[in-house]
N, C-alpha and C positions, 0 to 999 in steps of 0.2 A: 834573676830568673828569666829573661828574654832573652831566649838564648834560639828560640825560632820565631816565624815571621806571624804565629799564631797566638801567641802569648801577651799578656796585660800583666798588671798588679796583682791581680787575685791568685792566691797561690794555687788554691785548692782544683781552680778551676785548672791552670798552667800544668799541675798533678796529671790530671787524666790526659796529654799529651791525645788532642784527640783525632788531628786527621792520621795520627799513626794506630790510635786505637782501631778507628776503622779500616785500617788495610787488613788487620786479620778478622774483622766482620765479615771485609768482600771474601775474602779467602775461604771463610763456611759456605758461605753462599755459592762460590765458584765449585766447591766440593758437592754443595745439593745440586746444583743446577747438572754437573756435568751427571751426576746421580741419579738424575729424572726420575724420582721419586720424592714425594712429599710428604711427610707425616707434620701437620702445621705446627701443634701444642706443642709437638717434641722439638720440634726446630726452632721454634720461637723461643723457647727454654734454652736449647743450647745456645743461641747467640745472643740472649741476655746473659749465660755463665761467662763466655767469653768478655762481653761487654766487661762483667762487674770483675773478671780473673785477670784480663790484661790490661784494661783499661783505669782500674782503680786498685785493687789488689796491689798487682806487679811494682805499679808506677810508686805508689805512696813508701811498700816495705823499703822500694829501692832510696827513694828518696828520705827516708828514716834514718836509713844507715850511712848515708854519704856525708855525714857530718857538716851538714852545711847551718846546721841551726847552732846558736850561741844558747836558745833557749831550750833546755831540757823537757820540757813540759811541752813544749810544740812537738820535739820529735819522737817524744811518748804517744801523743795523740796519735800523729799521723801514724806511727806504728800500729797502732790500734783500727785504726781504721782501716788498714792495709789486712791483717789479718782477719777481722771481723768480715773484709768483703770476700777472703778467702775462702771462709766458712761460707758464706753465702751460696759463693757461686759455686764449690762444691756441692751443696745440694740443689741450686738448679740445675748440674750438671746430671746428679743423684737422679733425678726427678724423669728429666729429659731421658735417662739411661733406661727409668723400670716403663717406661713408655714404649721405650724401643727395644724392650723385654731383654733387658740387661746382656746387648750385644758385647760381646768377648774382645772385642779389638776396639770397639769402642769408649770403654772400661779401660781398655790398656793405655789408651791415647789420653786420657783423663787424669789416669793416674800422671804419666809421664810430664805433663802440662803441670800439674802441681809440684813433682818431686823440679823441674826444671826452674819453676815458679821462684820455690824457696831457696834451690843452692843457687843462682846467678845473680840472689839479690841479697842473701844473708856474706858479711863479710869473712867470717871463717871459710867458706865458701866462693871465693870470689875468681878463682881460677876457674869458674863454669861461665864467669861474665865476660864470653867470646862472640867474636862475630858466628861461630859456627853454633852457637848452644840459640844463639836468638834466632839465627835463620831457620833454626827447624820447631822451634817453639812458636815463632809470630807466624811464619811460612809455610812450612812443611805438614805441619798438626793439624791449624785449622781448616787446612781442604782436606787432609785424611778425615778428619771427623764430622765435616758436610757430609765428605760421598761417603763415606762409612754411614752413617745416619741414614742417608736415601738407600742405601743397596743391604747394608747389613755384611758386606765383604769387601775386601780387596780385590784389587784387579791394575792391571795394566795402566788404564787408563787414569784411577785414583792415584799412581804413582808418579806418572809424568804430569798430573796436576800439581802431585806436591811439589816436586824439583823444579815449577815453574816456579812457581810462590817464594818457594824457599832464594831461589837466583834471582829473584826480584828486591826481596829486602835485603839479600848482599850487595845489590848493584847500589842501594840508597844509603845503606848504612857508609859510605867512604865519604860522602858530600855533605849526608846530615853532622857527621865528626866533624868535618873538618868546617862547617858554620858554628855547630855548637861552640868549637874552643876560640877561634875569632870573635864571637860575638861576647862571650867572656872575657875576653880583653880591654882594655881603655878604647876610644871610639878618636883617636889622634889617630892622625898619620901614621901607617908603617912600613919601615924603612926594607925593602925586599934588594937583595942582593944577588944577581944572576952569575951563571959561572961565567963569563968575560971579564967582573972583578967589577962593571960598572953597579950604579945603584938607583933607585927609584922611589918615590914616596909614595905611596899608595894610599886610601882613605879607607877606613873600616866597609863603607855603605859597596864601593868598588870591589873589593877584594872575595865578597859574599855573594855579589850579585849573583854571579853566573851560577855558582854550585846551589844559591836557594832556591833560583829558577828551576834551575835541575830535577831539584827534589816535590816540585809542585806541581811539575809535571807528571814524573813517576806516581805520585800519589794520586791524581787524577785518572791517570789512566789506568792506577789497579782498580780504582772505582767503577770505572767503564769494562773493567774485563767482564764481570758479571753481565753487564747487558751483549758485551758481542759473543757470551757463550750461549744466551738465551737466541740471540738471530741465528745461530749459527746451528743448534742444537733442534730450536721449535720452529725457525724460522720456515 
C-alpha cells in the first residue's frame, strides 16, 4: 500500500488518501471565499460532507472493488464502510442544502458528486474512472459548491474558479500515476532504455524523486490558494 510518500501500515488510515482529500476541502473554500459570503453551520456541513464523500466514501468503495484483498471479509467491511460514509455524508450534504433553503444548483452539484461517486468506483462502471470524470468531481464541483453555497447562483467568476481547480488536479494526476505504478514495483534497479539504444540502471528512490517533489508541491500550493484569494479578495 505505499504507493505515496504519505502512507504507513495502517490500511484504513492509507484509505482516506488525505493530502489529496484536502485538495477538494481547499477547493470549497476557494468557491466560499471567491463567494464572499458566509453562512458558517451550512459550510461547515458542507465540508464535512465533502470530507466524509471523498475522503472516505470514494477512497474505501474504490478500494473494495480493486480486488486487492485475498480476504473476503476485509473487502466486505471496507465496502461497508464506504457506503455507510455515503449515506452519511449525503445527509450532511442534506442538512447543509435545507440550510441554504434547498438551493437548485446546489442540489444539482450534490446529486452529480454522488451519481459520479458510484459509477467511477463501482466496476460495471469503470469506463467513468477517467482523468476527466475526477477532474470535475475533486476540481470542478467542490468550488461550484463553495461559491454556490456563498452566492446562491452562478456566475462568471464561479466558472473560471472551477476550470482552475479542475486544471490543477489534471496537472497532478500524470506524476501522482506515474509514482503510484513505480512505487508498486520491486525497489531494485531499473533498467531504462533511451532511444540511442544505450541503457541505464536506475534506483526506484531516483526514478520518483522528481515527480513526488512535483506533486508536494502542487499539493501545497492548492492549500495556499485559499489564503492568496483571501489577500487578494479582503486584502
Amino acid at each position: 500500500m505505499k504507493e505515496f510518500w504519505f502512507m504507513n501500515q495502517n490500511l484504513y488510515y492509507n484509505l482516506l488518501y488525505l493530502p489529496f482529500t484536502f485538495l477538494s476541502i481547499s477547493y470549497v473554500l476557494d468557491g466560499l471565499i471567491v463567494g464572499r459570503n458566509f453562512i458558517l453551520l451550512a459550510d461547515l456541513l458542507l465540508i464535512l460532507a465533502y470530507f466524509v464523500g471523498h475522503g472516505i466514501a470514494s477512497h474505501f468503495i474504490n478500494e473494495a472493488y480493486s480486488m486487492h484483498f485475498s480476504d473476503y471479509r476485509e473487502a466486505r467491511k471496507i465496502k461497508s464502510i464506504g457506503y455507510l460514509s455515503l449515506t452519511i455524508s449525503a445527509l450532511l450534504g442534506a442538512v447543509s442544502l435545507a440550510l441554504l433553503k434547498w438551493n437548485l444548483y446546489l442540489l444539482t452539484i450534490g446529486i452529480l458528486e454522488i451519481a459520479f461517486l458510484i459509477t467511477y468506483n463501482h466496476p460495471k462502471t469503470s469506463f467513468m474512472h477517467n482523468d476527466a470524470t475526477i477532474g470535475v468531481s475533486v476540481g470542478a464541483l467542490p468550488a461550484l459548491a463553495g461559491y454556490v453555497a456563498a452566492t446562491s447562483s452562478l456566475s462568471i467568476n464561479g466558472a473560471i474558479l472551477a476550470l482552475l481547480c479542475t486544471l490543477i488536479i489534471l496537472l497532478e494526476i500524470t506524476p501522482s500515476r506515474f509514482v503510484k505504478h513505480w512505487r508498486r514495483k520491486p525497489s531494485e534497479p531499473v533498467k531504462v532504455v533511451f532511444d540511442d539504444g544505450s541503457e541505464e540502471n536506475v534506483t526506484l528512490k531516483s526514478l520518483i524523486e522528481r515527480p513526488e517533489r512535483t506533486i508536494k508541491i502542487m499539493v501545497i500550493l492548492s492549500y495556499l490558494l485559499p489564503v492568496f484569494l483571501v489577500a487578494l479578495i479582503y486584502g
